[in-house]
N, CA, C and O atoms as a Maestro MAE file, in Angstrom:
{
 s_m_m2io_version
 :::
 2.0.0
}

f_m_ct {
 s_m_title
 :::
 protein
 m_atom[308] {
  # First column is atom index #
  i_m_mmod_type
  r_m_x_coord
  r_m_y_coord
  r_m_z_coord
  i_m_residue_number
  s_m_chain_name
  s_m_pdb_residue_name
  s_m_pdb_atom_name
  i_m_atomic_number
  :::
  1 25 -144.192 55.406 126.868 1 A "UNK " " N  " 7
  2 3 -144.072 53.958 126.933 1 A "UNK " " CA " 6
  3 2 -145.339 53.365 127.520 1 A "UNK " " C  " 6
  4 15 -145.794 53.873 128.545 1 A "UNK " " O  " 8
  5 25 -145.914 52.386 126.984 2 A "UNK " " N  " 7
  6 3 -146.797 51.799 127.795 2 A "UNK " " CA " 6
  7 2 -146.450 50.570 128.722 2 A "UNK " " C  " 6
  8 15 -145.427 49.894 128.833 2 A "UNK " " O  " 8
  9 25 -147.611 50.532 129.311 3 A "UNK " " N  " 7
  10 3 -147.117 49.879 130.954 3 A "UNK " " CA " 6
  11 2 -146.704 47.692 130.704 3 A "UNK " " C  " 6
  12 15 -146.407 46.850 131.551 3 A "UNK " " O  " 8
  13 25 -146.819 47.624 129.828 4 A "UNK " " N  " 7
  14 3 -146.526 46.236 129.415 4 A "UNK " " CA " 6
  15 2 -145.545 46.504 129.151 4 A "UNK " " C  " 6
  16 15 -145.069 46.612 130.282 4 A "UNK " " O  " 8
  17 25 -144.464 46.809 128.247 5 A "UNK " " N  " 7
  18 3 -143.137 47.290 127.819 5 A "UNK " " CA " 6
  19 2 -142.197 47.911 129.320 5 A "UNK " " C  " 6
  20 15 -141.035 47.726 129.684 5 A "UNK " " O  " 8
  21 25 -143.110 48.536 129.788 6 A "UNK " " N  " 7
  22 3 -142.717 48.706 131.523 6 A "UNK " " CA " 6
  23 2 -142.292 48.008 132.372 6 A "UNK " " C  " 6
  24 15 -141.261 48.013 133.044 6 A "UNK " " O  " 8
  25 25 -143.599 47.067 132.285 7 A "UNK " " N  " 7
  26 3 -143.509 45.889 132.930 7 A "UNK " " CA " 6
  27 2 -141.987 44.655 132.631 7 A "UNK " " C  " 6
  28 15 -141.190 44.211 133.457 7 A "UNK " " O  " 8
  29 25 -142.080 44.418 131.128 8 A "UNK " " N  " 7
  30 3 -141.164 43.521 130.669 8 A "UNK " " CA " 6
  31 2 -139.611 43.870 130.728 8 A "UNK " " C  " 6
  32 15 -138.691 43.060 130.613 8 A "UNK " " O  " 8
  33 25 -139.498 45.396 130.952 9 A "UNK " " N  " 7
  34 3 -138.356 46.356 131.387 9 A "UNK " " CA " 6
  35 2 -138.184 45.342 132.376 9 A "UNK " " C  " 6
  36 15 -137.712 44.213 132.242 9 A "UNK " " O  " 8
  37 25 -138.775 46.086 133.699 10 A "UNK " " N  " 7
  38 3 -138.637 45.329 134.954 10 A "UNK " " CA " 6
  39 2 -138.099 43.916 135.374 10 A "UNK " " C  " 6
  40 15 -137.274 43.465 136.169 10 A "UNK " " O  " 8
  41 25 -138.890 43.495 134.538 11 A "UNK " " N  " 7
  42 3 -139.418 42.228 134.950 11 A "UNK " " CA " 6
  43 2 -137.633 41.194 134.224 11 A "UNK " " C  " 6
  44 15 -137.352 40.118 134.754 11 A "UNK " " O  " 8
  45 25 -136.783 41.723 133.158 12 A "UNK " " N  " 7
  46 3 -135.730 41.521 132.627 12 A "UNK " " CA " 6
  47 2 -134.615 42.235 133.695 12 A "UNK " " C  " 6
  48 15 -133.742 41.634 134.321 12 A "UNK " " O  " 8
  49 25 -134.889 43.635 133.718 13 A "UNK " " N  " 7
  50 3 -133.767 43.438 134.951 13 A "UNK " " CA " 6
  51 2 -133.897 42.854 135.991 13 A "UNK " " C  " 6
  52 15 -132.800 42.400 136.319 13 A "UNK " " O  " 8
  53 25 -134.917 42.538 136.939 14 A "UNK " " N  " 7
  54 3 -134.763 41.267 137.861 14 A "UNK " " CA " 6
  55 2 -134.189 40.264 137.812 14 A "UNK " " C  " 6
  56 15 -133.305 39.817 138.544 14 A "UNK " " O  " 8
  57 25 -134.757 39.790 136.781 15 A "UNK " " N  " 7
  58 3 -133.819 38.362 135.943 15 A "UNK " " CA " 6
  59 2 -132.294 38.563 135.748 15 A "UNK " " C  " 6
  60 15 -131.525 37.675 136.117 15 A "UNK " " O  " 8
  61 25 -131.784 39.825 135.119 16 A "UNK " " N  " 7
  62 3 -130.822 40.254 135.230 16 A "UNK " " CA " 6
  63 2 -129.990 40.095 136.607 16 A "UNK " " C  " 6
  64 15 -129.117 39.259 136.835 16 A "UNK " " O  " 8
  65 25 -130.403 40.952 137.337 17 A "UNK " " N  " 7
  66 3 -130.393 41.321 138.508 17 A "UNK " " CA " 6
  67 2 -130.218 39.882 139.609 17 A "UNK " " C  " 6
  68 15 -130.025 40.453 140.682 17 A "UNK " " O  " 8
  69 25 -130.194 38.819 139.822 18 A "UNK " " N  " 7
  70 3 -130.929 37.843 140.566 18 A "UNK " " CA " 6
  71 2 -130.065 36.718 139.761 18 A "UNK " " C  " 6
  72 15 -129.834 35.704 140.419 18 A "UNK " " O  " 8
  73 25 -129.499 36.756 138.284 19 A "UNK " " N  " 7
  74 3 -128.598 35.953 137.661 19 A "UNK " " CA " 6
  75 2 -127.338 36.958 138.398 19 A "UNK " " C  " 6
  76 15 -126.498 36.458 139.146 19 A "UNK " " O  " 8
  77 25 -127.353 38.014 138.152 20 A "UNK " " N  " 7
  78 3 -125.647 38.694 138.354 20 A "UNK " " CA " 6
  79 2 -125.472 38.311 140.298 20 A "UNK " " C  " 6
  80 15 -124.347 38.158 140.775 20 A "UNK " " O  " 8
  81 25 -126.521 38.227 141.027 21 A "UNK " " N  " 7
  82 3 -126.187 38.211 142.152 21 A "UNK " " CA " 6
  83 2 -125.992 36.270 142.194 21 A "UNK " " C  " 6
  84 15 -125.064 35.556 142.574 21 A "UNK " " O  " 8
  85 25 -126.840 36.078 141.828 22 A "UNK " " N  " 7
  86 3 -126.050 34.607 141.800 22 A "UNK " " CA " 6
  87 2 -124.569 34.180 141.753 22 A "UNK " " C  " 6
  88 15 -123.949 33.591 142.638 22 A "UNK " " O  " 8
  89 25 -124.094 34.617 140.473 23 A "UNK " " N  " 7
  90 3 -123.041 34.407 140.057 23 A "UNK " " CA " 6
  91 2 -121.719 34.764 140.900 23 A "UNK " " C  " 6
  92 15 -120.673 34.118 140.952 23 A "UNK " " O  " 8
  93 25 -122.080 36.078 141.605 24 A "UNK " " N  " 7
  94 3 -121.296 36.715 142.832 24 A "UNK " " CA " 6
  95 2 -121.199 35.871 143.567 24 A "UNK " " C  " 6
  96 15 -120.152 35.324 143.915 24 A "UNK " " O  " 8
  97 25 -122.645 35.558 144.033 25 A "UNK " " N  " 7
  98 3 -122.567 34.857 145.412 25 A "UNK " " CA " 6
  99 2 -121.764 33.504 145.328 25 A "UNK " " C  " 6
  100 15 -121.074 33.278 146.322 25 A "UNK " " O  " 8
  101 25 -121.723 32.456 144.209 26 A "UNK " " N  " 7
  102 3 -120.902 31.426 143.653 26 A "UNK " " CA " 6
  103 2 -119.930 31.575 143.661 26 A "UNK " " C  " 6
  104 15 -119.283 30.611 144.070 26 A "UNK " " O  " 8
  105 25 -119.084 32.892 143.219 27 A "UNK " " N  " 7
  106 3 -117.821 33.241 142.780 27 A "UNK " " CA " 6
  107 2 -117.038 33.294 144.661 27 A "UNK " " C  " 6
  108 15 -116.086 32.629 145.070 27 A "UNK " " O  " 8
  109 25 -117.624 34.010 145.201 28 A "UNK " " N  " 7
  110 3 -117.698 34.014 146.296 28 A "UNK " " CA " 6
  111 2 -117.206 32.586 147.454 28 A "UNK " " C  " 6
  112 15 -116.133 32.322 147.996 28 A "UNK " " O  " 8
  113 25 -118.051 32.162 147.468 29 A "UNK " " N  " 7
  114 3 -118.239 30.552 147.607 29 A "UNK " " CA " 6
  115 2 -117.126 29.572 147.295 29 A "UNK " " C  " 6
  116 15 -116.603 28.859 148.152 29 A "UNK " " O  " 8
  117 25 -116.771 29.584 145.898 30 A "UNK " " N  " 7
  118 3 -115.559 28.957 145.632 30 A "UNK " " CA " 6
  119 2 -114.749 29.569 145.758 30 A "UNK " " C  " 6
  120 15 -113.808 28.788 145.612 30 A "UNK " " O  " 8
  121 25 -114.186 30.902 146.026 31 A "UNK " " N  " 7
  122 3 -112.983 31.805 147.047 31 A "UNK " " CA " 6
  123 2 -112.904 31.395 147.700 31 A "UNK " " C  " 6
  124 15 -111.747 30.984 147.790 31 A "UNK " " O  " 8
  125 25 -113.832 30.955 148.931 32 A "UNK " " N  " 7
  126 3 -113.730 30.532 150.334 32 A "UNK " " CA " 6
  127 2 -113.372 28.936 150.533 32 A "UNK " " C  " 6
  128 15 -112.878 28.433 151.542 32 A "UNK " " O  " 8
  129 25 -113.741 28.273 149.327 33 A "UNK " " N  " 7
  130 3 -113.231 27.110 149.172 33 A "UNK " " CA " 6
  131 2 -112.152 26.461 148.919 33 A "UNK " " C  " 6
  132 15 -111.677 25.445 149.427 33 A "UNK " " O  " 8
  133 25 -111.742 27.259 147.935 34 A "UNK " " N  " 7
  134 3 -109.906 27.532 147.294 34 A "UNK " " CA " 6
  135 2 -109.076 27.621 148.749 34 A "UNK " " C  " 6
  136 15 -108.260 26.763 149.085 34 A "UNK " " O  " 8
  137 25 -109.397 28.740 149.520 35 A "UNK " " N  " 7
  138 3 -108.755 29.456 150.223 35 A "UNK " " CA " 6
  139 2 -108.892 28.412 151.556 35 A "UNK " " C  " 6
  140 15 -107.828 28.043 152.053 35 A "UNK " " O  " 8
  141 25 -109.941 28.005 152.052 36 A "UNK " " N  " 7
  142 3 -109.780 26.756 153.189 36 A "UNK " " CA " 6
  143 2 -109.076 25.250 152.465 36 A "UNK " " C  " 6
  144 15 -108.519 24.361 153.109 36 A "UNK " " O  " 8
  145 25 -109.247 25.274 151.250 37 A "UNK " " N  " 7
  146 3 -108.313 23.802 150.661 37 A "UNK " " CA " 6
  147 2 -106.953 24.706 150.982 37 A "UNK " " C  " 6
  148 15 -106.393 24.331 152.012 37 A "UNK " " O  " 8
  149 25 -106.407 25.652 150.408 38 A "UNK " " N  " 7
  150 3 -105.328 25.866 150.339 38 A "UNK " " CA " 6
  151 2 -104.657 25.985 152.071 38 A "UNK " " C  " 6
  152 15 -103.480 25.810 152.385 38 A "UNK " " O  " 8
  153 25 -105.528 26.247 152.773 39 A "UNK " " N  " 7
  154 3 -105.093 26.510 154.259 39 A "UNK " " CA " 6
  155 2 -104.773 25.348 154.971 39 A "UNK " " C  " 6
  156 15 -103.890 25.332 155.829 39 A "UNK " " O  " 8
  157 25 -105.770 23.904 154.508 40 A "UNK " " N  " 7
  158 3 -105.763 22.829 154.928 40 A "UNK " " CA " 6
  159 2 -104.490 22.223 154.968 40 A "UNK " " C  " 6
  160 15 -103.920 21.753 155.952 40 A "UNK " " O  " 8
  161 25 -104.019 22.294 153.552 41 A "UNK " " N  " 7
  162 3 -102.850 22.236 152.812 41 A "UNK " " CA " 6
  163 2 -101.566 22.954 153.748 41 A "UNK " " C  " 6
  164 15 -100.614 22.370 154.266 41 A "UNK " " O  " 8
  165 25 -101.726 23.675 153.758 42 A "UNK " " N  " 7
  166 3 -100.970 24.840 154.693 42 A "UNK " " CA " 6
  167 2 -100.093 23.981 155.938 42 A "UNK " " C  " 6
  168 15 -98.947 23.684 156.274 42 A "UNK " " O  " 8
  169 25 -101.582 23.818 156.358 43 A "UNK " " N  " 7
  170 3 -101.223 23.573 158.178 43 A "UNK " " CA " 6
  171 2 -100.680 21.759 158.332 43 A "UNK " " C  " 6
  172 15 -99.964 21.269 159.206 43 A "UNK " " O  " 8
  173 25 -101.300 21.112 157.193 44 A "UNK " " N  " 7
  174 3 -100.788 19.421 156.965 44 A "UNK " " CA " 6
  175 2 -99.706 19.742 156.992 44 A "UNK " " C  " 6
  176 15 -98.976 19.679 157.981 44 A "UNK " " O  " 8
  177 25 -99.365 20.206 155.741 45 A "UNK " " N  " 7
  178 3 -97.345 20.859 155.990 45 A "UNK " " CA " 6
  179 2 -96.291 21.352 156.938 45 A "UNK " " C  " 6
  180 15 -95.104 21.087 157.130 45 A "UNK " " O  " 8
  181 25 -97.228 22.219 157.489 46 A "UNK " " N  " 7
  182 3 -96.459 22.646 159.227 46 A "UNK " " CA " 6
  183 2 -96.707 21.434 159.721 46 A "UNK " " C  " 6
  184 15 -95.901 20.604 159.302 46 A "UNK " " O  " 8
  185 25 -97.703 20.912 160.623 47 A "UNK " " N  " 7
  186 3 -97.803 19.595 160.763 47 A "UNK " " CA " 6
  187 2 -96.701 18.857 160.767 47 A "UNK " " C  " 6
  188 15 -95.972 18.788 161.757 47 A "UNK " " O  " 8
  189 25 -96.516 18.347 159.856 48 A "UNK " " N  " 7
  190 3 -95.082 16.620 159.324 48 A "UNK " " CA " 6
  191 2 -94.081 17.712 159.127 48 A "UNK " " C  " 6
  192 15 -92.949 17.255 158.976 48 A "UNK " " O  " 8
  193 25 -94.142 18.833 159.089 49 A "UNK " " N  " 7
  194 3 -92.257 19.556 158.877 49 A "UNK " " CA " 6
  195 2 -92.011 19.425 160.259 49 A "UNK " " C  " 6
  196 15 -90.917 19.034 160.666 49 A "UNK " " O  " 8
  197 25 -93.016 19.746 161.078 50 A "UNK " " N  " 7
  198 3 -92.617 19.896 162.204 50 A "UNK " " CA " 6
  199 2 -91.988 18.396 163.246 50 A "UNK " " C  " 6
  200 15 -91.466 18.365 164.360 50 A "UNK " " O  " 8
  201 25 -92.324 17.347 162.307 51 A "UNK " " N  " 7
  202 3 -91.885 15.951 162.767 51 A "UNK " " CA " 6
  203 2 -90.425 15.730 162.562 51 A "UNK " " C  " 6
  204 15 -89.914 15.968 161.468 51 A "UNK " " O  " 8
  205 25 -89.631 15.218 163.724 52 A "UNK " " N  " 7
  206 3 -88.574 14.565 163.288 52 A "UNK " " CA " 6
  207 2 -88.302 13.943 162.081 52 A "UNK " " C  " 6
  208 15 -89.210 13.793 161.264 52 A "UNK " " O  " 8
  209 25 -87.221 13.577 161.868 53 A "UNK " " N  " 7
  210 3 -86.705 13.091 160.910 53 A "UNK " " CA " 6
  211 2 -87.383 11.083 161.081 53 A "UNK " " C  " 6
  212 15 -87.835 10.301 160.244 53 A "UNK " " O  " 8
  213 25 -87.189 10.997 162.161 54 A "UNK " " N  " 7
  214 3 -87.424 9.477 163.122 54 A "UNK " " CA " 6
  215 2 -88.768 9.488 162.719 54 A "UNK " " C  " 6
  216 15 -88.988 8.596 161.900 54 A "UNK " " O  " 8
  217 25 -89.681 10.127 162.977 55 A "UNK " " N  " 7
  218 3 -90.834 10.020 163.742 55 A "UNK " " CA " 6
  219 2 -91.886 10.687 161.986 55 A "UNK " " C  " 6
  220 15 -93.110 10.817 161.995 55 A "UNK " " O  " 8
  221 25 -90.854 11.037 160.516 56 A "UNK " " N  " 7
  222 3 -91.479 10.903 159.235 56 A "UNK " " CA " 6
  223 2 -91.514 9.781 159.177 56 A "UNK " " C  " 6
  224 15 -92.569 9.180 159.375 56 A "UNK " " O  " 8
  225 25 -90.158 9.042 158.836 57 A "UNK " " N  " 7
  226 3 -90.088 7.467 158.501 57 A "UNK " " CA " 6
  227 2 -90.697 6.648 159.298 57 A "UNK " " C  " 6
  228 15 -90.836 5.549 158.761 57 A "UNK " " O  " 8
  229 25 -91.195 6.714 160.532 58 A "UNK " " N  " 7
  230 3 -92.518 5.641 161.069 58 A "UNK " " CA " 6
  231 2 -93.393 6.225 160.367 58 A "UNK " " C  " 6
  232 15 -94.488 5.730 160.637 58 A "UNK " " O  " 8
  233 25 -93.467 6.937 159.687 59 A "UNK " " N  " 7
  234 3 -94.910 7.112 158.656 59 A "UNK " " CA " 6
  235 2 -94.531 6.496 157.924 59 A "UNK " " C  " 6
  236 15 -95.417 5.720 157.567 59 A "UNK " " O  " 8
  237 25 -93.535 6.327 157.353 60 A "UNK " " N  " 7
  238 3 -92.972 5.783 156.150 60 A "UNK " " CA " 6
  239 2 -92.378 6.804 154.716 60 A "UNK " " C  " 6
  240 15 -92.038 6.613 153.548 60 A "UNK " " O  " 8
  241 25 -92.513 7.896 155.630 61 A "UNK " " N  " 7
  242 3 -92.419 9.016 154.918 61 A "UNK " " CA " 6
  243 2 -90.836 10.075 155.180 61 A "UNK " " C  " 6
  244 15 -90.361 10.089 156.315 61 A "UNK " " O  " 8
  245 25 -90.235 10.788 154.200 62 A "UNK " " N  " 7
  246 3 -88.990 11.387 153.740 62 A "UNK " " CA " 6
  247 2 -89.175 12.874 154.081 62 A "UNK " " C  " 6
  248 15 -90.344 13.257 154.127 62 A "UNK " " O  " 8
  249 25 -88.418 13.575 154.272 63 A "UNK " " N  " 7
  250 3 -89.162 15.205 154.111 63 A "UNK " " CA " 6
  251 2 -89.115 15.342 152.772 63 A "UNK " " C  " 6
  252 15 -89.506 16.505 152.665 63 A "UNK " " O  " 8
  253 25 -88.964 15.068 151.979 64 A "UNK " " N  " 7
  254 3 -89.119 15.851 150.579 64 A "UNK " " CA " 6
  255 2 -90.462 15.008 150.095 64 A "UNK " " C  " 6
  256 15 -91.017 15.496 149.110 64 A "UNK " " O  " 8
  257 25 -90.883 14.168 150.484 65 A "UNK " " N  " 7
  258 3 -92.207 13.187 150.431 65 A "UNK " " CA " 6
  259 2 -93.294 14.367 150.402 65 A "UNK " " C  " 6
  260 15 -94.086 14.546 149.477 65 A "UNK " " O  " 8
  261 25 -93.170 15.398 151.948 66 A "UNK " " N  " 7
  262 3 -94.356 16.060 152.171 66 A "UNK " " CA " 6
  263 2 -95.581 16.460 151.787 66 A "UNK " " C  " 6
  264 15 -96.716 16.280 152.230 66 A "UNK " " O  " 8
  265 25 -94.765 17.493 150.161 67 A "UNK " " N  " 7
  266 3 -95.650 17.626 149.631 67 A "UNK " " CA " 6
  267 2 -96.306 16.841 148.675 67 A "UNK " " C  " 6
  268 15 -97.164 17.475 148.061 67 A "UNK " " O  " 8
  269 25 -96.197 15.806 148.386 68 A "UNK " " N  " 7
  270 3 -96.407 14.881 147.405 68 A "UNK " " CA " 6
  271 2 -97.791 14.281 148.731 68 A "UNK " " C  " 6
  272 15 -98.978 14.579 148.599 68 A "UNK " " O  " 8
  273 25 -97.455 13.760 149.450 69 A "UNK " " N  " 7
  274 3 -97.965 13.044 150.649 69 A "UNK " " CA " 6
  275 2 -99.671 14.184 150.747 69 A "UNK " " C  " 6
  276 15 -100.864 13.975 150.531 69 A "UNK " " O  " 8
  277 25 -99.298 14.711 150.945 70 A "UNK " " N  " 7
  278 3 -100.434 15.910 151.796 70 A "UNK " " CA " 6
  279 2 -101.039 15.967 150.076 70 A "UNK " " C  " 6
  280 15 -102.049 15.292 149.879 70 A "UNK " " O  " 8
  281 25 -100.641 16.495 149.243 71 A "UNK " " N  " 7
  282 3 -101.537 16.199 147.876 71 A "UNK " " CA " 6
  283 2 -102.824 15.289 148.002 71 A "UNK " " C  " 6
  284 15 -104.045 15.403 148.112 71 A "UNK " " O  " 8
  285 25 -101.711 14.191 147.911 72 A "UNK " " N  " 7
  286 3 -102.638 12.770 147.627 72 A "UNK " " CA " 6
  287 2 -103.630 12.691 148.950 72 A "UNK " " C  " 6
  288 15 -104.794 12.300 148.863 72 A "UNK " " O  " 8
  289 25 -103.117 13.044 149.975 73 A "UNK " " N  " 7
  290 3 -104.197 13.109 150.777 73 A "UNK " " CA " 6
  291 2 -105.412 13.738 151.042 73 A "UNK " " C  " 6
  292 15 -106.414 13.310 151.616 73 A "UNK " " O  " 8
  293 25 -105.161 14.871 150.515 74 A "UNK " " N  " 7
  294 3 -106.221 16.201 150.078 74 A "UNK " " CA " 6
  295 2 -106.899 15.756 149.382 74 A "UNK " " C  " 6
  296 15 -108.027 15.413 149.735 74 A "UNK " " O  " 8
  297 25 -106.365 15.576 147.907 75 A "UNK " " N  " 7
  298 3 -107.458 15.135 147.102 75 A "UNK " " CA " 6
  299 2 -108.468 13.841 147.153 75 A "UNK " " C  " 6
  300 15 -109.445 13.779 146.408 75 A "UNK " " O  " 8
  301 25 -108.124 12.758 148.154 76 A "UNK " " N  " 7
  302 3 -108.542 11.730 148.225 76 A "UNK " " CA " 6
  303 2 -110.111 11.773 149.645 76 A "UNK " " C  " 6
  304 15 -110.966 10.946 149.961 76 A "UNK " " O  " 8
  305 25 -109.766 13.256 150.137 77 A "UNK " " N  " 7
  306 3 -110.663 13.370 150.904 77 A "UNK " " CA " 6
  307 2 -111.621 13.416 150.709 77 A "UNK " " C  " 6
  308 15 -112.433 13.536 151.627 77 A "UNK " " O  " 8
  :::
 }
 m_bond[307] {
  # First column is bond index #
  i_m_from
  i_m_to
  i_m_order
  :::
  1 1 2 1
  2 2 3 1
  3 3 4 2
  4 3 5 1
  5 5 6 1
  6 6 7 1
  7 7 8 2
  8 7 9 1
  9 9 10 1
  10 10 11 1
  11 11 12 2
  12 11 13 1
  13 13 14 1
  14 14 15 1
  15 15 16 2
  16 15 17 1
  17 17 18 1
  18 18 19 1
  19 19 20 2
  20 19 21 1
  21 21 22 1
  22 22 23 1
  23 23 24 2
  24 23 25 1
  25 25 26 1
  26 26 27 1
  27 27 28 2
  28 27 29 1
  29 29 30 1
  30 30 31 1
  31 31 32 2
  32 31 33 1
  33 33 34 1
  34 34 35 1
  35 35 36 2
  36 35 37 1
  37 37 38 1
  38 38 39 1
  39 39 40 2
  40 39 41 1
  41 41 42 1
  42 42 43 1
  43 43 44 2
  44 43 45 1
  45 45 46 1
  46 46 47 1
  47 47 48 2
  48 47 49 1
  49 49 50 1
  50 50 51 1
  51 51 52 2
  52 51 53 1
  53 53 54 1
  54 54 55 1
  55 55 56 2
  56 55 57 1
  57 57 58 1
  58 58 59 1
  59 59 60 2
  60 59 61 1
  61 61 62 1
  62 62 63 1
  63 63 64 2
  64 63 65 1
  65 65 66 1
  66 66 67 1
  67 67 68 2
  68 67 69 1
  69 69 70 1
  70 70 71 1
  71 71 72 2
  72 71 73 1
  73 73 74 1
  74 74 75 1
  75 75 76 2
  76 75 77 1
  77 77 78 1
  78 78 79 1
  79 79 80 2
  80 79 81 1
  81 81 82 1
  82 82 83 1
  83 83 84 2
  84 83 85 1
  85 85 86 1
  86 86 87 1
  87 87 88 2
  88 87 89 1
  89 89 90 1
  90 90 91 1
  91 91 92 2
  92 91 93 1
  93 93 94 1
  94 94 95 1
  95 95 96 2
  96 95 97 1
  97 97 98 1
  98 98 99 1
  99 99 100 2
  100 99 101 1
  101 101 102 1
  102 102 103 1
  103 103 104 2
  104 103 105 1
  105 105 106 1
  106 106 107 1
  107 107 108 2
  108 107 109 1
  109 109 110 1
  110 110 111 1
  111 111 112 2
  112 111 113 1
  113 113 114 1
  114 114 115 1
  115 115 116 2
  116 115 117 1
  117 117 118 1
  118 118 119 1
  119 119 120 2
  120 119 121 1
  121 121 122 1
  122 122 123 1
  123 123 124 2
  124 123 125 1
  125 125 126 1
  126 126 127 1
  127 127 128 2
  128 127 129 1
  129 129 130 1
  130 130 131 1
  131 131 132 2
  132 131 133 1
  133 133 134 1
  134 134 135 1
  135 135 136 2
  136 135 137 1
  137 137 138 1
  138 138 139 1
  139 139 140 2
  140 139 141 1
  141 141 142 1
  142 142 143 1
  143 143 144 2
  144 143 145 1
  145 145 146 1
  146 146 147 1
  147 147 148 2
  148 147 149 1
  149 149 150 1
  150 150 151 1
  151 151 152 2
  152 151 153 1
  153 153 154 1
  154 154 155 1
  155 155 156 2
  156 155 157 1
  157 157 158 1
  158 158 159 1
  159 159 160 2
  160 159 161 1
  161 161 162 1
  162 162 163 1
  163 163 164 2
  164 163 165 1
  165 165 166 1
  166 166 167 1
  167 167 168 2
  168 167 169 1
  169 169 170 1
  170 170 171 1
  171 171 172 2
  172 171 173 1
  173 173 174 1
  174 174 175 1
  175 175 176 2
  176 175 177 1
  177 177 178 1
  178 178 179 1
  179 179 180 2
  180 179 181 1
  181 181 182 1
  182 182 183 1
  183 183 184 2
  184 183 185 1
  185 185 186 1
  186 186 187 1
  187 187 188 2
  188 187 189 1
  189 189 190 1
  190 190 191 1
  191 191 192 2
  192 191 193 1
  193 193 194 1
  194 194 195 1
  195 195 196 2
  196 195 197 1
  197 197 198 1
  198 198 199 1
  199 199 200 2
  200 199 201 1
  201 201 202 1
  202 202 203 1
  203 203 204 2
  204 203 205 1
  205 205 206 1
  206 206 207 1
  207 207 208 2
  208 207 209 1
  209 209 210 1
  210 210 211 1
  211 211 212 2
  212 211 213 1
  213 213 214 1
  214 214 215 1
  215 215 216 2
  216 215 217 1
  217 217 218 1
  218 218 219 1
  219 219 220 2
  220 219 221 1
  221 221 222 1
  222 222 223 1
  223 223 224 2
  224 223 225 1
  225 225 226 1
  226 226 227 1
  227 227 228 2
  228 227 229 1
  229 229 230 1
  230 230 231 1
  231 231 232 2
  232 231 233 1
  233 233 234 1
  234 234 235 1
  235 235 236 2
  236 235 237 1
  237 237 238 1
  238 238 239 1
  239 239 240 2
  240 239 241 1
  241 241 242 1
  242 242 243 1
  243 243 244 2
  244 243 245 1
  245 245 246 1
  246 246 247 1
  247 247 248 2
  248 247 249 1
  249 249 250 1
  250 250 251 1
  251 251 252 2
  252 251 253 1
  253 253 254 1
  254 254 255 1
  255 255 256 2
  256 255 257 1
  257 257 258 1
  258 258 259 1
  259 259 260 2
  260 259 261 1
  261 261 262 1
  262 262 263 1
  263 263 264 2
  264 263 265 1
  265 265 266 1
  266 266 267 1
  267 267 268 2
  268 267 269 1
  269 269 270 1
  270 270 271 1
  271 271 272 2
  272 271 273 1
  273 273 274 1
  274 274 275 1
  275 275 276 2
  276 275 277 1
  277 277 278 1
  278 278 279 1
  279 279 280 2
  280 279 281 1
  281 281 282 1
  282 282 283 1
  283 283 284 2
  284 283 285 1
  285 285 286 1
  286 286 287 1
  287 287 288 2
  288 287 289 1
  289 289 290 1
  290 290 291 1
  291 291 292 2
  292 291 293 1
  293 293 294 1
  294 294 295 1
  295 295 296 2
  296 295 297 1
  297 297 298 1
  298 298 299 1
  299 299 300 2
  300 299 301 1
  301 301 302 1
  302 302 303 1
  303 303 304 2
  304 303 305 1
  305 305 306 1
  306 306 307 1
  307 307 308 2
  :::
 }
}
């Protein structure tokens, strides 16, 4: 083989190489993102379950509201 064909070897798996670690590292990234939205989510819920019945409705809010409530709030963040 000569050393240009060598070279362009190389020089493609890097590229290779440097796209596939990208993509990890992204994939990655939005795991950790999913997974803290979903936790956020989580703990809003413990949160207002943990409220009286009295003390939902001065929110203005039902228990079966909850999850509807914490949605709209999530996403609006």
């Amino acid at each position: 083989m000569n050393k240009a064909y060598e070279a362009m070897n190389v020089q493609s798996f890097g590229g290779l190489f440097m796209s596939c670690t990208q993509s990890i590292v992204s994939a990655v990234a939005r795991g950790f993102d999913e997974f803290a939205a979903a936790r956020a989510f989580s703990l809003e819920i413990e949160h207002l379950n943990a409220k009286s019945d009295a003390q939902l409705g001065a929110l203005g809010l039902q228990r079966e509201d909850i999850p509807r409530y914490v949605s709209e709030r999530l996403i609006t963040l």
